[in-house]
Phi, psi and omega in degrees: 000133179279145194292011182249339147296302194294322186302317168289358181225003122311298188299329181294285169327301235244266201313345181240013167267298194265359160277347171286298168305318191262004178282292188317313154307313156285351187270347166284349197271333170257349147343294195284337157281307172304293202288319172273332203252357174214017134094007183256115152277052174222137218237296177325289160289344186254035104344286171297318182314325168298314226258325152296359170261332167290283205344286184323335180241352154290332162322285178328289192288343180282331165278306180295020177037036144305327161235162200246116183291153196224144179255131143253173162283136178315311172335292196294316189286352172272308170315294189313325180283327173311304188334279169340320194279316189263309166293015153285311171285317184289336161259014136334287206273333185298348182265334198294298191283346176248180175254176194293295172005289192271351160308318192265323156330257187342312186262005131257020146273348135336328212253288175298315176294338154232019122323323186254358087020260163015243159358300204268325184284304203257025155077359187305127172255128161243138163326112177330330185288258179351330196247009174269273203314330156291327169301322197282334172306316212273349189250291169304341150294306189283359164274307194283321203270331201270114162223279143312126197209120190216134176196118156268178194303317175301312172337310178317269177330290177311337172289307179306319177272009179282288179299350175268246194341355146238354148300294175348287184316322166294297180310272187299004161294279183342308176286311183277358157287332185281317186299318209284314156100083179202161174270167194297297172327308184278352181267344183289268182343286159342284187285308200299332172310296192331310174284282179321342175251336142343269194320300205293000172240346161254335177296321163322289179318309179304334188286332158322310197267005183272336211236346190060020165212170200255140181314343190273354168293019200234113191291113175283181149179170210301334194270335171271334182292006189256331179290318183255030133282359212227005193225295147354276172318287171322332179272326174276045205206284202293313188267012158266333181266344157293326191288342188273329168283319208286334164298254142044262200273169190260189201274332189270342197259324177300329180287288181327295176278018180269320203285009165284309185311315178287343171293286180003295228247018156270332204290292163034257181304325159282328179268338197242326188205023144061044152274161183312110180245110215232185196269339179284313153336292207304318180276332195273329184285350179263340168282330150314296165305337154261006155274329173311295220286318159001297213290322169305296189261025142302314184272340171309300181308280206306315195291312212300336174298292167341289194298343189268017159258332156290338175267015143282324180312305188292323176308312204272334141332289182308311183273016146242006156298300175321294185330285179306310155313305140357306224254357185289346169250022177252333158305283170327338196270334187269347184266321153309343166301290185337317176292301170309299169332311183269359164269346183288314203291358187252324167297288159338277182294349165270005155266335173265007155312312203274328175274356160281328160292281200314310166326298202297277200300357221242320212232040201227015154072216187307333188281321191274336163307310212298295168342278187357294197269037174233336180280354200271341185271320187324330195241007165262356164304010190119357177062047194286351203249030198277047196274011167076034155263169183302143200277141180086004187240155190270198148319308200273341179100056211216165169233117174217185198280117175307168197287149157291133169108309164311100153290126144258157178292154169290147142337133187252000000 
């Protein structure tokens, strides 16, 4: 990657880190103004209601050819949207059935459950430093947030699955952009209907049994229906920049440094609507905030050792490529020496062939004169029998006189 890669995909990473953070955050502050100041208690439902509008303007931009369509498998968007669907609801009813207390217990025990997920599936390793930082985030959020803590068994159940399901969900958004090779935007295209008519059919009931009444009971009027368009808006802004971190980022990285939107958005609620900011607050946001800034630059420190261990890897992969290349014509050079050798050691027997016959034919009285004078005319024709051995030496290694008409080379 070039330095000019890397600088664009810094600013990319820092632009989907504070769009994400700072959306989410006004989209709770105006959630919480719709539900206290104009009376809409369906959490679920108007949930789905979100998650159908991303579709629609991830649409939008995909017929104006702003974005670029993306295919999943029906398999995989049904999985996700189910998931997506069930961790939205268990965490309804999980605040309907726990007290807030044990409600904030849940959604940080989340952090460690997909962590060790991480760890067990997708093989993720962290530094003993990086997992100190989290216990300490994790620990200053539940200082601030942990007060009252009451829980029965339905409570229980609903909580756990509060944290699988959303754990999951945070985890596979990640996974099926890598597996899958898709943009955020196009896995949004993909889910989101899905996921939104999930919600938008089962939320009414959860919302009954959270608010004791059915959305359609609910006095709209202009100015709220304008907050929960406005809110909308705001919800496709929040699921475009989580689905681009969570591409991005690990599931764990989202978790940790997500726990700023709660600090925030005490900060909020303290500046905005004159809620209690006590010395126990104060101290759990600052052992927060100094497990954030820990765990960044630790888990920063930790990718950056990765990478200089992969580009020795790949250096020392190239300088044993070259080697063998190098080393591929002196292999050729020795095997054509080798060759040349068994064509010398073949020539040398087929002269002392020749020279046993002629020995042979020398001592055979008239017949063998006869021979003589045919091998003595035979080599006058050009020496066809010129095979290049050393001149004098017999079969036996003897030194005797070449035949007439044979020439050999001197030795070289």
């Amino acid at each position: 990657m070039t330095a000019a890669e890397e600088s664009r995909d810094l600013l990319v990473n820092v632009f989907a880190w504070t769009a994400n953070v700072s959306t989410s955050v006004v989209t709770i502050f105006v959630i919480k103004a719709l539900m206290s100041v104009y009376r809409f208690k369906y959490a679920t439902t108007v949930s789905g209601l979100h998650f159908v509008c991303c579709a629609w303007a991830v649409w939008g931009l995909e017929r104006a050819g702003i974005a670029e369509a993306g295919d999943m498998p029906l398999r995989a968007s049904l999985l996700f949207a189910t998931v997506g669907a069930l961790s939205i609801g268990t965490a309804n009813l999980s605040l309907l059935l726990n007290s807030v207390g044990f409600y904030q217990i849940a959604k940080l025990l989340m952090s460690p459950f997909v962590a060790a997920v991480e760890m067990l599936w997708l093989k993720k390793r962290f530094p003993p430093s990086v997992l100190a930082c989290i216990v300490v985030v994790l620990a200053g959020v539940g200082i601030v947030t942990v007060s009252d803590v009451s829980v029965q068994l339905p409570g229980l159940v609903m909580a756990g699955l509060f944290i699988v399901s959303g754990g999951l969900q945070q985890i596979l958004c990640g996974h099926l952009q890598a597996t899958l090779k898709i943009q955020s935007h196009q896995l949004m295209s993909n889910t989101s209907f899905l996921q939104g008519m999930i919600l938008m059919i089962v939320g009414p009931f959860v919302d009954k049994l959270a608010s004791s009444k059915w959305i359609l009971e609910w006095e709209a009027s202009v100015p709220g229906i304008e907050m929960l368009g406005l809110s909308c808006l705001l919800a496709v802004a929040v699921n475009a920049t989580q689905y681009l971190v969570l591409g991005r980022f690990s599931a764990t990285s989202f978790q940790v440094l997500g726990h700023a939107k709660t600090l925030l958005v005490l900060i909020g609620g303290w500046l905005l609507f004159d809620e209690e900011m006590n010395p126990r607050k104060v101290l759990g946001m600052s052992l927060a905030f100094v497990g954030m800034v820990g765990y960044g630059v630790f888990s920063l420190r930790a990718a950056n050792q990765a990478k200089a261990e992969a580009a020795r890897a790949a250096a020392a992969a190239s300088k044993h490529k070259q080697a063998q290349e190098a080393a591929a014509p002196a292999a050729q050079g020795a095997g054509a020496r080798a060759a040349e050798a068994v064509v010398d050691d073949e020539k040398v027997a087929l002269l002392d062939m020749i020279d046993r016959r002629s020995a042979g034919g020398g001592g055979g009285g008239g017949g063998g004169g006869a021979h003589k004078a045919r091998d003595e005319e035979a080599p006058a024709a050009g020496s066809p029998l010129d095979l290049g051995r050393p001149a004098g030496r017999s079969a036996g290694g003897s030194a005797m006189s070449s035949p007439p008409g044979l020439t050999h080379p001197q030795p070289r």
